[in-house]
C-alpha positions as CSV (number, residue, x, y, z in Angstrom):
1,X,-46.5,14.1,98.8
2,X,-43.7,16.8,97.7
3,X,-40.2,16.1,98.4
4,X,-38.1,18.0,100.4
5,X,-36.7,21.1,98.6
6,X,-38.4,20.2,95.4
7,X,-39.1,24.0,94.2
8,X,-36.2,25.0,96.2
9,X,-33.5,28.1,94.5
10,X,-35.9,29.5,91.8
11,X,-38.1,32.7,91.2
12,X,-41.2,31.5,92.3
13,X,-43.4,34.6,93.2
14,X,-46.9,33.3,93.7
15,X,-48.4,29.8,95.5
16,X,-51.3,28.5,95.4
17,X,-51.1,24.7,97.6
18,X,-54.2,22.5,97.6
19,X,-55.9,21.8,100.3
20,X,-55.3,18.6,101.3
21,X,-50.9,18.7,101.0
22,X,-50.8,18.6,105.1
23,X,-46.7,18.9,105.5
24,X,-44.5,21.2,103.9
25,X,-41.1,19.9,104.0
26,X,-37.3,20.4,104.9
27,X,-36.5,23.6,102.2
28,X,-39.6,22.8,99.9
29,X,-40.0,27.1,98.7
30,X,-36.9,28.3,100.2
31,X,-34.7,30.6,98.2
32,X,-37.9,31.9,96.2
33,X,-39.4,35.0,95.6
34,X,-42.9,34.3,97.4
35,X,-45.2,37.2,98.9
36,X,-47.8,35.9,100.2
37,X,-48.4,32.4,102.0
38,X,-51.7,30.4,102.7
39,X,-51.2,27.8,105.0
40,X,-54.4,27.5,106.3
41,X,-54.8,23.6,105.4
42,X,-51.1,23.0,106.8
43,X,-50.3,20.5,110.0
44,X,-46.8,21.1,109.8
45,X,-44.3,22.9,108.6
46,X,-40.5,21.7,108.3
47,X,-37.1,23.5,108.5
48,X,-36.0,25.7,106.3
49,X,-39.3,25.4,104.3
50,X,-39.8,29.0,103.2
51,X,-36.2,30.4,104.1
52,X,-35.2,33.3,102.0
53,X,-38.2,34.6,100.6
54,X,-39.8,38.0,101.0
55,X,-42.8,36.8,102.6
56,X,-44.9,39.8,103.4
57,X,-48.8,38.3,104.6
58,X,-48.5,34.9,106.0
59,X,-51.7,32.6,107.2
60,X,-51.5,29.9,109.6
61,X,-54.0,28.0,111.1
62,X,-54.5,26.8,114.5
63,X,-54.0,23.2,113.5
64,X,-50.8,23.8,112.9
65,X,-48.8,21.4,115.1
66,X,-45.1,21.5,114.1
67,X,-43.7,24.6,112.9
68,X,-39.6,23.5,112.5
69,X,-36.6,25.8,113.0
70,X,-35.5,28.7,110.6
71,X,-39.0,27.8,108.6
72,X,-39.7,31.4,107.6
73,X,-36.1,32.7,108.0
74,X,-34.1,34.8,106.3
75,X,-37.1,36.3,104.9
76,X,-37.1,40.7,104.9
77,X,-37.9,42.0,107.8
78,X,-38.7,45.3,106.2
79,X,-41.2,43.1,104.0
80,X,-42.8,41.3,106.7
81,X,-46.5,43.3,107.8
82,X,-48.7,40.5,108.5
83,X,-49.3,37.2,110.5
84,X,-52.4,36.1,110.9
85,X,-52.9,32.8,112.9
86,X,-56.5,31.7,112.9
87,X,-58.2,31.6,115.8
């Protein structure tokens, strides 16, 4: 288990989670520099946890069950191309 905002407020660019972390907490990569998000593997997914990044390709699977409010906001619009939610 990671803590809630544990890599929050640095330059992280590039993630790679393993595949059995199941919740991404409250602000856990927000304020980051992150691209690219897998969350394939993830249940849920808590406020605030990737706010202020410049996500551009994000992945979420269908098993998803909690997605919490302003997870992915903040993040570039102009940088934004591609959600993919498997099917």
């Amino acid at each position: 288990e990671i803590e809630m905002e544990a890599f929050a407020f640095n330059d992280i660019a590039k993630l790679t989670l393993n595949n059995n972390l199941k919740e991404i907490k409250s602000g856990l990569f927000k304020s980051n520099l992150l691209k690219e998000v897998d969350l394939k593997n993830v249940e849920r997914i808590e406020n605030d946890a990737f706010f202020k990044n410049k996500i551009e390709k994000l992945e979420i699977a269908k098993n998803v069950k909690y997605i919490g409010s302003s997870a992915f906001a903040n993040n570039e619009i102009a940088y934004l191309n591609s959600i993919e939610i498997e099917p």
